[in-house]
C-alpha positions in Angstrom: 1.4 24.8 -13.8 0.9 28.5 -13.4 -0.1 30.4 -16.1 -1.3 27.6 -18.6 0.0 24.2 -19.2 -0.9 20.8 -21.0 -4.1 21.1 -23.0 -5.6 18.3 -20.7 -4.6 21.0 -17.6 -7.9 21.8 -16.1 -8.6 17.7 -16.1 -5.6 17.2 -14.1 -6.3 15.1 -10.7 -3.9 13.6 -8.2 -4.0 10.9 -5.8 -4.0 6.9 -5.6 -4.6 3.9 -7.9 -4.3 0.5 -7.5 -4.8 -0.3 -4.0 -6.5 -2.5 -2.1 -7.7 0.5 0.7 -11.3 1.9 -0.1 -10.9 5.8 -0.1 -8.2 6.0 1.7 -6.5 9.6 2.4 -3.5 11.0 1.1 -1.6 10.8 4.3 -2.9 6.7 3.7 -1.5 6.7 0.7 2.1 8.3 1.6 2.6 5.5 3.9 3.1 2.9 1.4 0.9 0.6 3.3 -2.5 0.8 1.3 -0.8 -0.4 -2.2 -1.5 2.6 -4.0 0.2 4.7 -6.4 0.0 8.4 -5.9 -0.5 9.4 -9.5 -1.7 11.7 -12.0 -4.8 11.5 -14.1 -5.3 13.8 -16.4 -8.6 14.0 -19.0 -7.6 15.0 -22.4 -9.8 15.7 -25.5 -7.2 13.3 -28.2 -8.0 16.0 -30.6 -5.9 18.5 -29.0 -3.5 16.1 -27.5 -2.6 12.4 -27.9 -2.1 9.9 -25.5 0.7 9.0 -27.0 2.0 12.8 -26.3 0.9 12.4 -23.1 3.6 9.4 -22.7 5.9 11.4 -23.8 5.5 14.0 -20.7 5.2 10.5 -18.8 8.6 9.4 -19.4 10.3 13.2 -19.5 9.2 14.1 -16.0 10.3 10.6 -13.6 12.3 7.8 -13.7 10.6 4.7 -15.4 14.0 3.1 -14.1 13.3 2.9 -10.6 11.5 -0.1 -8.6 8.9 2.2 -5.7 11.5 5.6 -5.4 11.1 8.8 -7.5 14.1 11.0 -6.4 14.1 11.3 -2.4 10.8 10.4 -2.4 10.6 6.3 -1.6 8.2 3.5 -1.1 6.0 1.7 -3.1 3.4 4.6 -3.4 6.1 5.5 -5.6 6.6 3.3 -7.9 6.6 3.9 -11.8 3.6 2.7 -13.5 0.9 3.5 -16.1 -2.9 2.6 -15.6 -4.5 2.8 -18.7 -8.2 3.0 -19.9 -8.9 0.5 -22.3 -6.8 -1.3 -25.0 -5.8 1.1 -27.1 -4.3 3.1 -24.5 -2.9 -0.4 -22.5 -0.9 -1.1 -26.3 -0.1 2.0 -26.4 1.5 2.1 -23.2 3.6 -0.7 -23.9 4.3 0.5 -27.5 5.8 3.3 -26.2 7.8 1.0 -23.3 9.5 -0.9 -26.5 10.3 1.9 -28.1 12.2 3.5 -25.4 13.7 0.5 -23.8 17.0 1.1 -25.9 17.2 4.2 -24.2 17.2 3.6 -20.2 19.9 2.0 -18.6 18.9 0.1 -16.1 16.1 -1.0 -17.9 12.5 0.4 -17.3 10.2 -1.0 -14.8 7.1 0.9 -15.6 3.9 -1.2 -14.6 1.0 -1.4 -16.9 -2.3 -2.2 -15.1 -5.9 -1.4 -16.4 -7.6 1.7 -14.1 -10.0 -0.2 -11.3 -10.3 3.1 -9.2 -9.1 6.6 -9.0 -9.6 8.3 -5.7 -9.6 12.2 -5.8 -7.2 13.8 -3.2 -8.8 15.9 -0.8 -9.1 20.0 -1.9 -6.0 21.1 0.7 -3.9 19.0 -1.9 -5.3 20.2 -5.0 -3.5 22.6 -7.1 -0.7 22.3 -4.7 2.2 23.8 -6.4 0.1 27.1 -7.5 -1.0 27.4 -4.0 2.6 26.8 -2.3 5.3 27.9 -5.1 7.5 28.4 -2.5 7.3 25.2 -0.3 10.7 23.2 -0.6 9.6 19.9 -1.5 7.9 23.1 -4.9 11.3 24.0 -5.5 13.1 20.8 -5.2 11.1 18.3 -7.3 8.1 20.1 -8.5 9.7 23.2 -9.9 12.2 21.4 -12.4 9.7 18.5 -13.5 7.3 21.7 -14.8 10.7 23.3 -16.3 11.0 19.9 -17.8 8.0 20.2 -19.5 7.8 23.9 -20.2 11.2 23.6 -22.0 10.2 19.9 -23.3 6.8 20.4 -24.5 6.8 24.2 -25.5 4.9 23.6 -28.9 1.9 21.1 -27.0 1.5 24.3 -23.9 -1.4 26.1 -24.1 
């Protein structure tokens, strides 16, 4: 997000997890074919900001309802899901799932697997909305997901 964000902001990475493709390349990963997820994975200090806050965002900014589709975008590189580091983050996860359940109709389909591997995306994709503000695909899902959160999350920005 331009001009500050999340705490765990500048430990923000994007890419795949959960595959069974060694290293393979975002344009891999957008095919559906490799069985990864593109995600998010983002190093926060819990002292600033919890996981569990971080959930929170999770849930605010996609559809946990949704089997491999997010909006327009569709395939099982797109499918909801939650790799977590460890078990407090893996009950944590599935804490927060419970408590929400009531709330999503249909119900949420959110997968909860332990991180094996996080590949980096390559630099051209880094930072991709503050580079291309103005790109469609920016202004149709990116832009309102970071309104989401600006609007959302106002007292955890930085």
């Amino acid at each position: 997000m331009s001009g500050g964000g999340l705490p765990p902001a500048e430990g923000c990475d994007r890419r795949g997890a959960g595959g069974h493709v060694e290293d393979p390349s975002y344009e891999k990963v957008s095919t559906g074919t490799t069985g990864h997820a593109e995600v998010v994975r983002a190093a926060f200090d819990p002292d600033v900001i919890s996981y569990e806050q971080l959930l929170d965002v999770f849930f605010a900014v996609h559809d946990p309802t949704t089997r491999d589709r997010q909006g327009y975008d569709v395939g099982p590189q797109y499918r909801s899901i939650i790799f977590y580091e460890g078990e407090a983050q893996m009950e944590a996860a599935l804490r927060k799932i419970k408590a929400l359940s009531g709330f999503f109709k249909p119900r949420i389909v959110t997968e909860v697997k332990p991180l094996e591997h996080f590949w980096l995306a390559e630099p051209e994709h880094h930072h991709y909305f503050d580079k291309y503000p103005q790109d469609p695909y920016c202004q149709a899902v990116i832009a309102p997901k970071v309104s989401k959160v600006i609007w959302g999350f106002r007292p955890l920005l930085k």
